[in-house]
PDB file of N, CA, C and O in Angstrom:
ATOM      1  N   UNK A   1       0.828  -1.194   0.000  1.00  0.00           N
ATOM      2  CA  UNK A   1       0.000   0.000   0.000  1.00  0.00           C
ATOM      3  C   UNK A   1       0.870   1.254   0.000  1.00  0.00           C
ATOM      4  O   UNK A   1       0.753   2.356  -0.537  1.00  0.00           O
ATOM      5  N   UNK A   2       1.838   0.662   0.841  1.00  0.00           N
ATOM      6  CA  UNK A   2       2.860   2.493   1.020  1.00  0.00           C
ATOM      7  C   UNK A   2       3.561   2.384  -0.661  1.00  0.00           C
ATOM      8  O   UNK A   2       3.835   3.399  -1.302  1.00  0.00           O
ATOM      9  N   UNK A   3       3.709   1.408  -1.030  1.00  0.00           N
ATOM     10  CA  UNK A   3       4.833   1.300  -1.994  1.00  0.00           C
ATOM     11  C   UNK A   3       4.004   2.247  -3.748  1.00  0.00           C
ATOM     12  O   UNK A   3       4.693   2.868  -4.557  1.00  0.00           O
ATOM     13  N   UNK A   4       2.178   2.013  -3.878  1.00  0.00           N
ATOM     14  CA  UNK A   4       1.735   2.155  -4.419  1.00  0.00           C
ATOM     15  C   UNK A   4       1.645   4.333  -4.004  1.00  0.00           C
ATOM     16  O   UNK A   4       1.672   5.495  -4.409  1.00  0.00           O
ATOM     17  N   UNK A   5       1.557   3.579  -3.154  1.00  0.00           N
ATOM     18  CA  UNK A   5       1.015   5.800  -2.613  1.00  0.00           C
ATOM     19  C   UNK A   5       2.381   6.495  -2.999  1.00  0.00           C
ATOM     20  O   UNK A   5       2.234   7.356  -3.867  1.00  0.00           O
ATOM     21  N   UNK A   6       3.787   6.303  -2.516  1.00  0.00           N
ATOM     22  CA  UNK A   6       5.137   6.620  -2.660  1.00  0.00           C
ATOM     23  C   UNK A   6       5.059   6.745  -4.848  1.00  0.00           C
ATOM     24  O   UNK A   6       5.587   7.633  -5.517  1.00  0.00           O
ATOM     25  N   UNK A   7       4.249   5.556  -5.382  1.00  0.00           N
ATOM     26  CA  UNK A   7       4.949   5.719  -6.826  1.00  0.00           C
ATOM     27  C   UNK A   7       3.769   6.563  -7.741  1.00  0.00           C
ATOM     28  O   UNK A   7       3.856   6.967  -8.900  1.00  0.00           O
ATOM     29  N   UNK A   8       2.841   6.654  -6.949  1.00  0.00           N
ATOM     30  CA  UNK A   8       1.245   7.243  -7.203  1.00  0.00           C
ATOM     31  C   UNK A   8       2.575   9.065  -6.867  1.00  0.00           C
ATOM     32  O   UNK A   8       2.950   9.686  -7.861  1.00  0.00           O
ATOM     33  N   UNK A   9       2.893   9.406  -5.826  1.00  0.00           N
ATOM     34  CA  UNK A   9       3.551  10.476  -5.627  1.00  0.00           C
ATOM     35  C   UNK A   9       4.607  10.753  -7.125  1.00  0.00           C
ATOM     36  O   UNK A   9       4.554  11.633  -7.984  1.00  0.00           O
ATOM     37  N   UNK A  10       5.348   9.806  -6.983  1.00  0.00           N
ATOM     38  CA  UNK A  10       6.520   9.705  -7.815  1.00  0.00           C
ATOM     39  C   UNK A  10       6.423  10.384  -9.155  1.00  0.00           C
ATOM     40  O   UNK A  10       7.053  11.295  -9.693  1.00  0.00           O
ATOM     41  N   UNK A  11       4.922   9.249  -9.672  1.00  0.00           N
ATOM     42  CA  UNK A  11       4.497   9.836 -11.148  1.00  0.00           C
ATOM     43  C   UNK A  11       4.063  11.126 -11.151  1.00  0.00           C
ATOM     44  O   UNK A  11       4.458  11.799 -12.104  1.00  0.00           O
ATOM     45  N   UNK A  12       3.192  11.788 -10.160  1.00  0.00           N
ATOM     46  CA  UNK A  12       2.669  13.088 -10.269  1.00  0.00           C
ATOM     47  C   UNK A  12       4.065  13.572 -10.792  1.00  0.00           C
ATOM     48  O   UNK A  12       4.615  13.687 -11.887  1.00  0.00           O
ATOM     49  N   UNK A  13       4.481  13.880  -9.004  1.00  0.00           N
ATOM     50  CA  UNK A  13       5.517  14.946  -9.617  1.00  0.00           C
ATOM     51  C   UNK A  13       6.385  14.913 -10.801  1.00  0.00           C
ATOM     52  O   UNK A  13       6.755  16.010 -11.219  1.00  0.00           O
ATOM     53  N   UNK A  14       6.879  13.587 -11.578  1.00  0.00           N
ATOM     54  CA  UNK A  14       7.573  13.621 -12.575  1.00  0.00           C
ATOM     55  C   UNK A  14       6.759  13.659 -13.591  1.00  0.00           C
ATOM     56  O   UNK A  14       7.398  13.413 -14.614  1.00  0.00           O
ATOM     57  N   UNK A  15       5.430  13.889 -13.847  1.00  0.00           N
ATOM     58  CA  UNK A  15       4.050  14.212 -14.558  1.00  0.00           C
ATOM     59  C   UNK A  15       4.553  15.541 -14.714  1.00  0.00           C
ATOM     60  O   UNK A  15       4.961  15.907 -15.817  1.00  0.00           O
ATOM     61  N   UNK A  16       4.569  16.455 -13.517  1.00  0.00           N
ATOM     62  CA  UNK A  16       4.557  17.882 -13.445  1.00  0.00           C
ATOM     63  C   UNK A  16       5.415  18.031 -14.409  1.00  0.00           C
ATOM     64  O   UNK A  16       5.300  18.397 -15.579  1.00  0.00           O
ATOM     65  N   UNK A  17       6.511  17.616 -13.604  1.00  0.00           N
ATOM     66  CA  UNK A  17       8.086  18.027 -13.988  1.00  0.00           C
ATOM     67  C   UNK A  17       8.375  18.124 -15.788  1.00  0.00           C
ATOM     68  O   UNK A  17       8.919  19.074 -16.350  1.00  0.00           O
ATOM     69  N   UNK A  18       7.913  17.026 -16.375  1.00  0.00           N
ATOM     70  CA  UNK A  18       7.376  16.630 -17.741  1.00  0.00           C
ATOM     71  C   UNK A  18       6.432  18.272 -18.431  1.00  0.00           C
ATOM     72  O   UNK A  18       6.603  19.192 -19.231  1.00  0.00           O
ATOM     73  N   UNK A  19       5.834  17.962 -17.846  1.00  0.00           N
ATOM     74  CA  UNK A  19       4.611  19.467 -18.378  1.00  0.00           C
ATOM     75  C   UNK A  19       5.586  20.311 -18.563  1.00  0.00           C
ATOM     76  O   UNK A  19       5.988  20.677 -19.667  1.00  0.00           O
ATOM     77  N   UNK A  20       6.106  20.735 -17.264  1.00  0.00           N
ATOM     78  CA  UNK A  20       7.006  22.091 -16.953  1.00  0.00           C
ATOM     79  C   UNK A  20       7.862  22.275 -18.263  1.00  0.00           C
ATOM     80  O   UNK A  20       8.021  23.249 -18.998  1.00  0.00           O
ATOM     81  N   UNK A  21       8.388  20.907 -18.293  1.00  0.00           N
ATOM     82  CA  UNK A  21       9.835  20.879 -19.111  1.00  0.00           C
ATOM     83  C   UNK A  21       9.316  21.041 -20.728  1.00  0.00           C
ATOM     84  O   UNK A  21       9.967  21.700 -21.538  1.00  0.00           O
ATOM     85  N   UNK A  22       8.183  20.416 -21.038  1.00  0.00           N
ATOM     86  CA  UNK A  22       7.628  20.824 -22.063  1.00  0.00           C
ATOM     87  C   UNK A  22       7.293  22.250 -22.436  1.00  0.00           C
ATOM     88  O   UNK A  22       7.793  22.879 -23.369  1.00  0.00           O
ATOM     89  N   UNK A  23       6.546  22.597 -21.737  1.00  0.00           N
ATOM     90  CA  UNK A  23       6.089  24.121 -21.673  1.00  0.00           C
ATOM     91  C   UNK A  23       7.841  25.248 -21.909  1.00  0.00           C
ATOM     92  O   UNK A  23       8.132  26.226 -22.599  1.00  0.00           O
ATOM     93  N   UNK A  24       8.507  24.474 -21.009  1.00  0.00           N
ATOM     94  CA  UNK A  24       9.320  25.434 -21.360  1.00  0.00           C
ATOM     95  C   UNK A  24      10.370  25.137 -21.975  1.00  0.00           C
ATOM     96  O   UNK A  24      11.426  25.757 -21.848  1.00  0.00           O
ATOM     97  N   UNK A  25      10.184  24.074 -22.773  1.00  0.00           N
ATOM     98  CA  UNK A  25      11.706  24.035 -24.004  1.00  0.00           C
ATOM     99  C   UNK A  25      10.693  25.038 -25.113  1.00  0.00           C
ATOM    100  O   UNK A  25      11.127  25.859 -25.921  1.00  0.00           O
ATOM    101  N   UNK A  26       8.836  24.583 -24.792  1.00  0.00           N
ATOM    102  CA  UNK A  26       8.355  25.808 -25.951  1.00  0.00           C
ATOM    103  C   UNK A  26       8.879  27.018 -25.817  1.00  0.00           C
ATOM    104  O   UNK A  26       9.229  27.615 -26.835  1.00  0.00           O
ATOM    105  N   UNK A  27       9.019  27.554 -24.662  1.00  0.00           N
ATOM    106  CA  UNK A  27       9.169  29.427 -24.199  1.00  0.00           C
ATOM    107  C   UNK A  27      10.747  29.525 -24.806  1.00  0.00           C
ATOM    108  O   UNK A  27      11.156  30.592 -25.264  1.00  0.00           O
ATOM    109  N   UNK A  28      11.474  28.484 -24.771  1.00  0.00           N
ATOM    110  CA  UNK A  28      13.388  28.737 -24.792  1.00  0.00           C
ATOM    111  C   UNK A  28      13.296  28.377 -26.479  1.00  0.00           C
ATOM    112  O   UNK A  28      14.252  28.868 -27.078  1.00  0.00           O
ATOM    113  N   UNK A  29      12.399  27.668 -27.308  1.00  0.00           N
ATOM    114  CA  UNK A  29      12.375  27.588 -28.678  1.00  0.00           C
ATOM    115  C   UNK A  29      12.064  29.005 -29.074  1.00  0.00           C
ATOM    116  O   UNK A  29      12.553  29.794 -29.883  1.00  0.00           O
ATOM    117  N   UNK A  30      10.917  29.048 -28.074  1.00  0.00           N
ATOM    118  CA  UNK A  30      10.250  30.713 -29.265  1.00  0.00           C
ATOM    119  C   UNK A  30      11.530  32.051 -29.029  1.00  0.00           C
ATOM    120  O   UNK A  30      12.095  32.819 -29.807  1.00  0.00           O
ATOM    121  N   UNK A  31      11.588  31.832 -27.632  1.00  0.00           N
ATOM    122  CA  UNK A  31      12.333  32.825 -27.527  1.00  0.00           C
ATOM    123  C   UNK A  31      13.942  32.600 -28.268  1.00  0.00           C
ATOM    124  O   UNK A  31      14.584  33.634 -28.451  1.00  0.00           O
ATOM    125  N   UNK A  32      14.458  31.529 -28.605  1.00  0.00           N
ATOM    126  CA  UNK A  32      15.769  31.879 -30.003  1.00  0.00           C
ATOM    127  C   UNK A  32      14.928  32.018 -31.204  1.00  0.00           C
ATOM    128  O   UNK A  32      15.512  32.579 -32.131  1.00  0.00           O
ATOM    129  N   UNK A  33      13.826  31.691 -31.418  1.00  0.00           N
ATOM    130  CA  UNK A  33      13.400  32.050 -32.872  1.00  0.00           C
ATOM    131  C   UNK A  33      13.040  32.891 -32.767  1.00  0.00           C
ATOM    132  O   UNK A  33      12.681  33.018 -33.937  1.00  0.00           O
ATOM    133  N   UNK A  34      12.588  34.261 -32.071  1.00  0.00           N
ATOM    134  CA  UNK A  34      12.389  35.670 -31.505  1.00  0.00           C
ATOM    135  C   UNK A  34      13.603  36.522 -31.639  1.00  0.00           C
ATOM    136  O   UNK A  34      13.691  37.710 -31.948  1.00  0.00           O
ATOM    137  N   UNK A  35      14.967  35.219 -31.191  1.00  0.00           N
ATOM    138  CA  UNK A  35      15.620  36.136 -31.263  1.00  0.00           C
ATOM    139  C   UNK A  35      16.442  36.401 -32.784  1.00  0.00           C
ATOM    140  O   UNK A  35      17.205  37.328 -33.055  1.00  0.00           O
ATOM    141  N   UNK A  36      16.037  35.337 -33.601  1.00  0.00           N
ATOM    142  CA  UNK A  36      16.314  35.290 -35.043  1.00  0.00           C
ATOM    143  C   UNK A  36      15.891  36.068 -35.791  1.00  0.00           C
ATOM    144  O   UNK A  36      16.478  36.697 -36.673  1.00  0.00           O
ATOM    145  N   UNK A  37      14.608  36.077 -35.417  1.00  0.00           N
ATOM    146  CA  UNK A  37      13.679  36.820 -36.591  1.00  0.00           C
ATOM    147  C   UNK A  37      14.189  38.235 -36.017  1.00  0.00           C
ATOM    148  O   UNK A  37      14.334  39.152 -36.825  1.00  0.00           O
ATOM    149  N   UNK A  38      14.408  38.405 -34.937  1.00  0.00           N
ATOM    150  CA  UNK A  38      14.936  39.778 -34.234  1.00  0.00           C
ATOM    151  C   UNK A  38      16.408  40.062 -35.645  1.00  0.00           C
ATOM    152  O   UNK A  38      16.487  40.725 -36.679  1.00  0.00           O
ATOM    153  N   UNK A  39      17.075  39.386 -35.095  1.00  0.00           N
ATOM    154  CA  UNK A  39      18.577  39.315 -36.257  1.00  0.00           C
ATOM    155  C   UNK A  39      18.555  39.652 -37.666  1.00  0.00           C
ATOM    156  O   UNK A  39      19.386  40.458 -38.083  1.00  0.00           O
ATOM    157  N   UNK A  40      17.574  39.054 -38.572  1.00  0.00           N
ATOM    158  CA  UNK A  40      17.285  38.740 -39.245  1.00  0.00           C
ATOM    159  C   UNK A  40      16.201  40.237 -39.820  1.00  0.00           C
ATOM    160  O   UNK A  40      16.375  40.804 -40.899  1.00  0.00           O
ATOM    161  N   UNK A  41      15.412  40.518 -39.069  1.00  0.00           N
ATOM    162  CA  UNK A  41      15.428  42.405 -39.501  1.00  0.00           C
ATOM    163  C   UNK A  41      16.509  43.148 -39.206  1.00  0.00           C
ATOM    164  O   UNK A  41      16.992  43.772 -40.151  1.00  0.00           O
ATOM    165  N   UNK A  42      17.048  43.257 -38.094  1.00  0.00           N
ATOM    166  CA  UNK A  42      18.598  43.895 -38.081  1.00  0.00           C
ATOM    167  C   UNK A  42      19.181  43.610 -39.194  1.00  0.00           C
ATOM    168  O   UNK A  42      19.163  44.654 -39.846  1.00  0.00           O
ATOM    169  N   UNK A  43      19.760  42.681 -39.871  1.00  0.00           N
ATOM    170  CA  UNK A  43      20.077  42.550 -41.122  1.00  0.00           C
ATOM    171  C   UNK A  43      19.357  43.075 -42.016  1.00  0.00           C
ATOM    172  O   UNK A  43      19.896  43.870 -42.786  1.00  0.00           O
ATOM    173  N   UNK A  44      18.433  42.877 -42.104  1.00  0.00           N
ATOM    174  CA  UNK A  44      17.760  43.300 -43.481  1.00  0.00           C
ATOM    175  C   UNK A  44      17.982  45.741 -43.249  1.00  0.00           C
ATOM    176  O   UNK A  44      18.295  46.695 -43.961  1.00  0.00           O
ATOM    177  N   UNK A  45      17.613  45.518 -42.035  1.00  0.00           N
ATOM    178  CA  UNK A  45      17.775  46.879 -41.988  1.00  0.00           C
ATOM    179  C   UNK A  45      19.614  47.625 -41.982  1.00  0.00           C
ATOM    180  O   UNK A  45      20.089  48.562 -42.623  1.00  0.00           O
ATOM    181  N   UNK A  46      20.093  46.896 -41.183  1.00  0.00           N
ATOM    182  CA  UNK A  46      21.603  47.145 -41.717  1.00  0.00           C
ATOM    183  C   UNK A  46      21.843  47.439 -43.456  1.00  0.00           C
ATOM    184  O   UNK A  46      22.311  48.414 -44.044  1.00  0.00           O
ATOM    185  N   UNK A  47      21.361  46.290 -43.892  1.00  0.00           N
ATOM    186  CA  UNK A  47      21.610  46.128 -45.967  1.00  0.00           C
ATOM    187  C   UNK A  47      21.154  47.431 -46.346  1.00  0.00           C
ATOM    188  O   UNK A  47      21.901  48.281 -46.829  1.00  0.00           O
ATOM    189  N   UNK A  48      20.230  47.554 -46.184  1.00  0.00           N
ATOM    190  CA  UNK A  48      19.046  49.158 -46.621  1.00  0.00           C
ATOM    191  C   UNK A  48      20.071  50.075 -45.975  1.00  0.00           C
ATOM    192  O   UNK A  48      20.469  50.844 -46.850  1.00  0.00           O
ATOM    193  N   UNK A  49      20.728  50.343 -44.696  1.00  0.00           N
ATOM    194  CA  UNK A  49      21.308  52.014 -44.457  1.00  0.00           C
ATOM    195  C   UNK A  49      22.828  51.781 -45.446  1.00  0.00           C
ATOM    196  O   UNK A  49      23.440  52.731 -45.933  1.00  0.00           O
ATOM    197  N   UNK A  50      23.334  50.016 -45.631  1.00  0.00           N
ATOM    198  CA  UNK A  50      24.519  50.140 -46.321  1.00  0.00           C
ATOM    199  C   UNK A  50      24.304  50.949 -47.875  1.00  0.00           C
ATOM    200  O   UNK A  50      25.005  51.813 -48.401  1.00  0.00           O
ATOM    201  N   UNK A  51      23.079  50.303 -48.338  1.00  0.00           N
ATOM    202  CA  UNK A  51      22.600  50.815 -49.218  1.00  0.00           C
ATOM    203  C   UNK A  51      22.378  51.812 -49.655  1.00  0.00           C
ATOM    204  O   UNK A  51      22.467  52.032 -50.863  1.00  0.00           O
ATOM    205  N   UNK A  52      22.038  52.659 -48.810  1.00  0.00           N
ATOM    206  CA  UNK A  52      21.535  54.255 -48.897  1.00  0.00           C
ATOM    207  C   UNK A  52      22.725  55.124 -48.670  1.00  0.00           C
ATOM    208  O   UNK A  52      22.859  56.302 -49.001  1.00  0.00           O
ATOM    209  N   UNK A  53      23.769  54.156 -47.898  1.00  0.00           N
ATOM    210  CA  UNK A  53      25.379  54.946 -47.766  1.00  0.00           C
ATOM    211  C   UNK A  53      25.927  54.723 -49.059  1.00  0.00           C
ATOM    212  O   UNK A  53      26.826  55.528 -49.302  1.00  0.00           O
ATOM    213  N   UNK A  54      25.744  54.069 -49.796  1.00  0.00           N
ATOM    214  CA  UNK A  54      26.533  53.491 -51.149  1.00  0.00           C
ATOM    215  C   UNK A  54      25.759  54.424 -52.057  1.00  0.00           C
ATOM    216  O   UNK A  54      26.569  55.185 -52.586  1.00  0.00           O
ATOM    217  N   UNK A  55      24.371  54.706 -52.503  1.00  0.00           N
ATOM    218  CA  UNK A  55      23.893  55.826 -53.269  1.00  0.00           C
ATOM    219  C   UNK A  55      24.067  56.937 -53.307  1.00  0.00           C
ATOM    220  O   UNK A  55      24.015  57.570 -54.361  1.00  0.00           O
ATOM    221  N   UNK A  56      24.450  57.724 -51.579  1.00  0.00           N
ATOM    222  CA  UNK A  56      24.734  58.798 -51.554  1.00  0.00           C
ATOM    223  C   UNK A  56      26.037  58.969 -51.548  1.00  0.00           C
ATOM    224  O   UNK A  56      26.306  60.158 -51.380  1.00  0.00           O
ATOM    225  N   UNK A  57      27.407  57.972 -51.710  1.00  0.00           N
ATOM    226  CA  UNK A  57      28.551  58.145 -51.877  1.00  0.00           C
ATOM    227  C   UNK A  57      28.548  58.418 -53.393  1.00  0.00           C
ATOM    228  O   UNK A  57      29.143  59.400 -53.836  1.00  0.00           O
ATOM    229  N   UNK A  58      27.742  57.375 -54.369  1.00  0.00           N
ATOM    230  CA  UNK A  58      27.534  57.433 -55.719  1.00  0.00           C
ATOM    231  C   UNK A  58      27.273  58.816 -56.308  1.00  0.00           C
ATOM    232  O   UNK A  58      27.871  59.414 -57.203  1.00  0.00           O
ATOM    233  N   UNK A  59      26.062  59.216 -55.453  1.00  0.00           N
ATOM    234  CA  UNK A  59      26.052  60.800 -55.835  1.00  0.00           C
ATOM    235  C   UNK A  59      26.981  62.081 -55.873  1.00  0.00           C
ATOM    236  O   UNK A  59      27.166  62.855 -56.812  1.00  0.00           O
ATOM    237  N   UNK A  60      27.533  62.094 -54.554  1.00  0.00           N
ATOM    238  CA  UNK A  60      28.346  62.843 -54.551  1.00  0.00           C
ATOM    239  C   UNK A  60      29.340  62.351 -55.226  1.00  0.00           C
ATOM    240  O   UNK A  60      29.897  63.356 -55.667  1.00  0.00           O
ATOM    241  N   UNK A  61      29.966  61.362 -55.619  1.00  0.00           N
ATOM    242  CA  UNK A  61      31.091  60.839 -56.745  1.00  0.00           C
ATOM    243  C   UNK A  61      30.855  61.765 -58.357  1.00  0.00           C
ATOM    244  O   UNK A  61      31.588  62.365 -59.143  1.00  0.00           O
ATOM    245  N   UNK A  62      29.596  61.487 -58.263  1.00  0.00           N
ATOM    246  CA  UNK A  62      28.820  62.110 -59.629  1.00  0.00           C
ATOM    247  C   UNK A  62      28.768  63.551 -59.306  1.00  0.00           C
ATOM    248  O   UNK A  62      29.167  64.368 -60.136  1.00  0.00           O
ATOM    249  N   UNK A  63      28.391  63.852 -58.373  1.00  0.00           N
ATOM    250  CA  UNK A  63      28.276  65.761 -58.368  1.00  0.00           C
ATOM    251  C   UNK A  63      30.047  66.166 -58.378  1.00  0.00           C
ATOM    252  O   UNK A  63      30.442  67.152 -58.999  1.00  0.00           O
ATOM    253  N   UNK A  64      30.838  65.414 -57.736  1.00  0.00           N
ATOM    254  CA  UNK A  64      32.130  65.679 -57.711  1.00  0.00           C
ATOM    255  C   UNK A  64      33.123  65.515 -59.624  1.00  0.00           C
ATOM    256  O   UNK A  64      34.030  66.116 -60.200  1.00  0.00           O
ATOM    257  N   UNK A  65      32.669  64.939 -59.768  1.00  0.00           N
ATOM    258  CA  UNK A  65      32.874  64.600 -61.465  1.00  0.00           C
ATOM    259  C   UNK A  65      32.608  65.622 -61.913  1.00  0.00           C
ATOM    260  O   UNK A  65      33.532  66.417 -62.083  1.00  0.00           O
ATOM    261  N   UNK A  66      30.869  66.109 -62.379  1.00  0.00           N
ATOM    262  CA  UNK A  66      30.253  67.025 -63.076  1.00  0.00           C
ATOM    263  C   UNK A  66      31.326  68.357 -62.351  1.00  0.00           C
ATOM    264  O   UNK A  66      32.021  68.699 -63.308  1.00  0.00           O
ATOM    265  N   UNK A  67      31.581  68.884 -61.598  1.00  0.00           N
ATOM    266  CA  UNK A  67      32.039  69.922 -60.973  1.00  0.00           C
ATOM    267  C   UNK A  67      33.006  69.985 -61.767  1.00  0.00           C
ATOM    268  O   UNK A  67      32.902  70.817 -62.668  1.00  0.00           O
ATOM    269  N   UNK A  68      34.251  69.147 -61.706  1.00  0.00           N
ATOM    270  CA  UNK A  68      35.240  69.161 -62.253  1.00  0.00           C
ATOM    271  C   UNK A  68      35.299  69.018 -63.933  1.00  0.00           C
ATOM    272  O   UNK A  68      36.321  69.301 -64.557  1.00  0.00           O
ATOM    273  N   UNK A  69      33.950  68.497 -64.638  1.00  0.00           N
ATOM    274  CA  UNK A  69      34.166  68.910 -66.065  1.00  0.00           C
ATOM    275  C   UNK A  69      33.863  70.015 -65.985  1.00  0.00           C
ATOM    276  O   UNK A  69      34.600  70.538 -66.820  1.00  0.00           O
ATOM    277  N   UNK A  70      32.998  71.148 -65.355  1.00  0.00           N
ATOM    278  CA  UNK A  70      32.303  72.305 -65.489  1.00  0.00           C
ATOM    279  C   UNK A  70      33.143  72.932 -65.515  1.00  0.00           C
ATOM    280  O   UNK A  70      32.935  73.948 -66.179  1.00  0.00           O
ATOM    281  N   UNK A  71      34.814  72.812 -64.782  1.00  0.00           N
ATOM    282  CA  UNK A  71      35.482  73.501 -64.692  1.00  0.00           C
ATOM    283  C   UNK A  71      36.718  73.711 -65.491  1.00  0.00           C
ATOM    284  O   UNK A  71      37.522  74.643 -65.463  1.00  0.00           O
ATOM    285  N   UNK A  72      36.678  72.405 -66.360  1.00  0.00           N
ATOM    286  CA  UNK A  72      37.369  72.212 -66.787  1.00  0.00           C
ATOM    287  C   UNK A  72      37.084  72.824 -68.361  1.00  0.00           C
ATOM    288  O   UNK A  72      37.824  73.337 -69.200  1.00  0.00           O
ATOM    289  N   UNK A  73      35.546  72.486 -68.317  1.00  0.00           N
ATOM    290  CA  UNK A  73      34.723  73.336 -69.958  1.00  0.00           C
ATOM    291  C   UNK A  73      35.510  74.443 -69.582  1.00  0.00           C
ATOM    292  O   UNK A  73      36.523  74.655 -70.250  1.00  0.00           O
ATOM    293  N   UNK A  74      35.134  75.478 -68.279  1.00  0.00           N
ATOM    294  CA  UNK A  74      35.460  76.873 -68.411  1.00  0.00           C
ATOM    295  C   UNK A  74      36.904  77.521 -68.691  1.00  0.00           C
ATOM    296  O   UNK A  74      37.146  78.608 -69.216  1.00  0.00           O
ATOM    297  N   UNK A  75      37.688  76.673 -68.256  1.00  0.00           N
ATOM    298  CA  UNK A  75      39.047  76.718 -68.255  1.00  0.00           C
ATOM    299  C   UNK A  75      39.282  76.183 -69.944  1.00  0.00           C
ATOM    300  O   UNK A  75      40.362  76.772 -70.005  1.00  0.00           O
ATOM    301  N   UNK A  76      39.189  75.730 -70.954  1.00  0.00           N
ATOM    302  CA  UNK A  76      39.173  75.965 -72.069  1.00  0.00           C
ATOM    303  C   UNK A  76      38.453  76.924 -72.731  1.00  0.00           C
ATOM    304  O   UNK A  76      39.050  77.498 -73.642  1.00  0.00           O
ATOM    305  N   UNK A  77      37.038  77.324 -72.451  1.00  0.00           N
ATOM    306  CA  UNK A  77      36.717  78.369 -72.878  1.00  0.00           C
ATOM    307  C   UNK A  77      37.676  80.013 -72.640  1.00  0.00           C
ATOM    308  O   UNK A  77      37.919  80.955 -73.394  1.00  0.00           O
ATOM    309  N   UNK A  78      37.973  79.736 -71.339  1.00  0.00           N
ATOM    310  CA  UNK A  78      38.707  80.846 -71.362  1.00  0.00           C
ATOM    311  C   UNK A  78      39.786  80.686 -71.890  1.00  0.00           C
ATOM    312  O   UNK A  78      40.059  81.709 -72.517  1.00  0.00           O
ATOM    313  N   UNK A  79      40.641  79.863 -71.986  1.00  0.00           N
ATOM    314  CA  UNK A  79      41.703  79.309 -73.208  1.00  0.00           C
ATOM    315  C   UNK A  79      41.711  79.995 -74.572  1.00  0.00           C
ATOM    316  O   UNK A  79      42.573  80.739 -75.040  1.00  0.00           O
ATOM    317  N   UNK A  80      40.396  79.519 -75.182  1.00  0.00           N
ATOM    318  CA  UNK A  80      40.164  80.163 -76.788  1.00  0.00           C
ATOM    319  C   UNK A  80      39.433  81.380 -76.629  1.00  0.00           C
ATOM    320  O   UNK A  80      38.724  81.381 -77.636  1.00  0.00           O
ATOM    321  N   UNK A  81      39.199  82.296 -76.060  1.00  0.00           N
ATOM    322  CA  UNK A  81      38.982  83.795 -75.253  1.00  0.00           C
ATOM    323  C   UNK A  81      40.490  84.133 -75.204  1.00  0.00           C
ATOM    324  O   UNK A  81      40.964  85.102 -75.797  1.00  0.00           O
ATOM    325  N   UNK A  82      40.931  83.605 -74.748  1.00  0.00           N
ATOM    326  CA  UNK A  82      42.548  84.439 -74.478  1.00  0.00           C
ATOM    327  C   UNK A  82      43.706  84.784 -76.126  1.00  0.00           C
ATOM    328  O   UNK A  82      44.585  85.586 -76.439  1.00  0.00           O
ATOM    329  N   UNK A  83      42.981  83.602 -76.770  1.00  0.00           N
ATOM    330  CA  UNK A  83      44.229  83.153 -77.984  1.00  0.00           C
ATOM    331  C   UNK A  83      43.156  83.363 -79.160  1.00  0.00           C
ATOM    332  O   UNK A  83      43.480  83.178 -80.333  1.00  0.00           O
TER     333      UNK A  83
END
């Protein structure tokens, strides 16, 4: 009788213990795939500001160009003005 009540105990609590451990390998799964999908916009948003740093380097590459033919037209114009 004691031996049945002692394993009647036994199973509960390792019943519980079971639940618990279930329940929370779910909470420790979601929470690394929380923290992925977390990563995983950080990345995507990192790419986009690299991106937007690389267009506006492009631009100014290009406004820096145009400047220097503009100046360079004028500096021949004044060339054949002089001669």
């Amino acid at each position: 009788m004691e031996e049945n009540v002692e394993e009647a105990e036994a199973i509960q609590k390792f019943g519980k213990k079971s639940r618990r451990n279930r329940s929370h390998r779910k909470i420790r799964r979601s929470r690394i795939r929380r923290k992925s999908r977390r990563c995983r916009s950080h990345r995507k948003i990192r790419k986009e500001k690299v991106k937007e740093v690389e267009v506006e380097e492009k631009v100014e590459e290009a406004e820096a160009i145009e400047k220097v033919q503009v100046e360079v037209k004028e500096a021949e114009a004044l060339e054949k003005n002089r001669s």
